[in-house]
N, C-alpha and C positions, 0 to 999 in steps of 0.2 A: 503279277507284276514282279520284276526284277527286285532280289532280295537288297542288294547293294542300293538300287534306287530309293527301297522305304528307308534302309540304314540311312539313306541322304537325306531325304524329307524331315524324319525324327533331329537329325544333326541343326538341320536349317530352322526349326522348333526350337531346339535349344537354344544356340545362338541369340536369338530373337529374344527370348523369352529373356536368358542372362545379361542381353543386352540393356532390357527396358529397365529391370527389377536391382540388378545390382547397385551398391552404391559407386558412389564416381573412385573411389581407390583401388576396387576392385573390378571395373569396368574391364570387359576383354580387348577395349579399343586403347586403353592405355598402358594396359599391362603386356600387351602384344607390342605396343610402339616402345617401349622400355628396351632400350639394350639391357638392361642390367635383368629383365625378367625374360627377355626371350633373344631369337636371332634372327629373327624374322620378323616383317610386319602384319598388321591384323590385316589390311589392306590386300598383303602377298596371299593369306590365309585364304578368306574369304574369295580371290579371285581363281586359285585353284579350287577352290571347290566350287565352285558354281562352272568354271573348265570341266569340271571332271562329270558334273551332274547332265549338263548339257551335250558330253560326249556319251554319257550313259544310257541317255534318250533315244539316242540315234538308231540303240541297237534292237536288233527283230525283237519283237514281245513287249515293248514298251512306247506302242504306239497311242497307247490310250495319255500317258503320263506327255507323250510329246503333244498332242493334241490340248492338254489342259493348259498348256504354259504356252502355244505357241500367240505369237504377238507381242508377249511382255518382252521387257528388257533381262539383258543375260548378266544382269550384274545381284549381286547376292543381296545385298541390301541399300535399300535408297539411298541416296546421297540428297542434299539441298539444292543443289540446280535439279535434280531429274524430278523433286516435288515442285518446285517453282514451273518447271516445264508443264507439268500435268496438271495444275490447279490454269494456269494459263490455256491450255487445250480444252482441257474441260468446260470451262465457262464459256469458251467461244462455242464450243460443240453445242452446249444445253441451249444456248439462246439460238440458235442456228436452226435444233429441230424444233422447239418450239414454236418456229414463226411456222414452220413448215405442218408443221401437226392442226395450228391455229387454224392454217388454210384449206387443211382437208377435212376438217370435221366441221368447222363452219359452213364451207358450200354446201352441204346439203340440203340446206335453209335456200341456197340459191337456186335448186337442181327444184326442189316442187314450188319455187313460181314459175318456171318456164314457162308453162300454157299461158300466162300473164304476158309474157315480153314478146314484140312485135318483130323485135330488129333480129335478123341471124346472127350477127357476129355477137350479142348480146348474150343470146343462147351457150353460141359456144365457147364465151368466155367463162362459162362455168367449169368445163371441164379444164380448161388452160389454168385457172384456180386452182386446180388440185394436182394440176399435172405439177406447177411449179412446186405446188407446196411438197409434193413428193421428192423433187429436185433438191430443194431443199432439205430433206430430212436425207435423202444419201449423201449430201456435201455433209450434215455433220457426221455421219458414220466414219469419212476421213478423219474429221480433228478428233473424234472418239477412240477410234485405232490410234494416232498419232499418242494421245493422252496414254491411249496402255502402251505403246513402247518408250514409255519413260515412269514405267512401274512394275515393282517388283511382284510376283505370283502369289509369296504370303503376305504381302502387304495389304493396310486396308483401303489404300486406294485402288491394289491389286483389285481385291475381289470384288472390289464396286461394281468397276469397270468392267470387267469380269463379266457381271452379271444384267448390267445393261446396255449391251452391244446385242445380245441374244434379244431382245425385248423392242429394242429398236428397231431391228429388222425384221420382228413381228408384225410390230405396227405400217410398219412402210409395207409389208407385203397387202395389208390390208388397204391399205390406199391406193396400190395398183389394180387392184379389183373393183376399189371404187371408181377411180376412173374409167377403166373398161366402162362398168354399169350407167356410170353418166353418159358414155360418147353413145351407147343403146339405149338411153331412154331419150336423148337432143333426137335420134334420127328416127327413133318412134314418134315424138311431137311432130317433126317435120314431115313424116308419113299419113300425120292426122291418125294412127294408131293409138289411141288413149290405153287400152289394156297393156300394150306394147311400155309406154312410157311410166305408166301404173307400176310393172312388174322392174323397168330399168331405176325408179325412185324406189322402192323396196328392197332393191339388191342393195342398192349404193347405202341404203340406210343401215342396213345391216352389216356391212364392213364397218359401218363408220361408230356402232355400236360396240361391236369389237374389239375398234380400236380404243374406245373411251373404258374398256374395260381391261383392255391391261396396263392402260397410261398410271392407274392408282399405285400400278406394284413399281413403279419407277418413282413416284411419292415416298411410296417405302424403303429406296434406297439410296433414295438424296431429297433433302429437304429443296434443293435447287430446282427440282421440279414440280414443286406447291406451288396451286395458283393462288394470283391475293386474292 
């Protein structure tokens, strides 16, 4: 990596760090807004360097550094609208997949009574069950994106978010496989195929296991996704 980009990172460390920890007379946000202590504002500070880190990105060899920030917002440190935005995003997001998560790990309780149900359309509303519910879970992937571009890269809503946008599209990929496996075990019942319908509830069950197994590490990274 670009030696000038760690110099950047360590600086964006500091800051942060001197930000939290200092007292309020020594604060960098006030002693940079001082004419009497500088010429410049913290504000002016902070926006070239986050100018200058995100032009630094750009260049060949620091494509790994551009990939770890891309999404967030390009401003150096949160401000209070851009948390009010995110905490507002986010809650819409989390209830959004959750209805959707609800949806596809429940049907599968619906997918092995099929040989039960008489009516077709009956059948295939199971898979419409999970199709939506997957609908669902990529509309919040939007307000999840929307949440990280109004959060900063070291922040810790940064790295929340950060880290479950990857986990959420884990899961959602797992729900598209369960539906495949549903729409192949409807058209094995409908076949009168049982081994056929047998092997389409086993697949589906098994994504849907999958998915109940990384849903825990999203527990782990926000209490908003404990169930009561």
């Amino acid at each position: 990596m670009n030696l000038v980009v760690i110099k950047y990172c360590l600086l964006i460390g500091a800051i942060l760090a001197s930000t939290a920890v200092v007292t309020e007379s020594m604060n960098p946000q006030i002693l940079f807004s001082d004419t009497g202590n500088a010429k410049v504002a913290a504000d002016s500070i902070y926006q070239f360097g986050s100018d200058a880190f995100y032009k630094e990105i750009e260049q060949p060899g620091n494509e790994y550094m551009k990939t770890s920030v891309e999404g967030y917002s390009h401003a150096l440190l949160p401000t209070s609208d851009m948390d009010r935005a995110f905490r507002e995003r986010w809650a819409a997001a989390v209830g959004i997949f959750r209805t959707g998560y609800d949806n596809c790990t429940e049907s599968v309780y619906d997918l092995a009574g099929i040989p039960q149900l008489s009516d077709p359309q009956e059948k295939a509303a199971v898979c419409t069950k999970i199709r939506n519910g997957r609908s669902e879970m990529m509309r919040s992937v939007d307000y999840f994106s929307a949440a990280k571009a109004s959060a900063t890269p070291g922040s810790s809503n940064g790295f929340t978010i950060g880290m479950v946008i990857p986990r959420i599209e884990q899961i959602d990929a797992e729900a598209e496989d369960e539906e495949i496996a549903c729409m192949e075990a409807v058209i094995a019942d409908r076949n009168n195929d049982a081994a056929g319908f047998s092997a389409g509830l086993k697949n589906a069950d098994s994504h849907v296991r999958e998915m109940r197994r990384i849903y825990p590490e999203l527990e782990v990274l926000s209490d908003d996704f404990t169930t009561a």
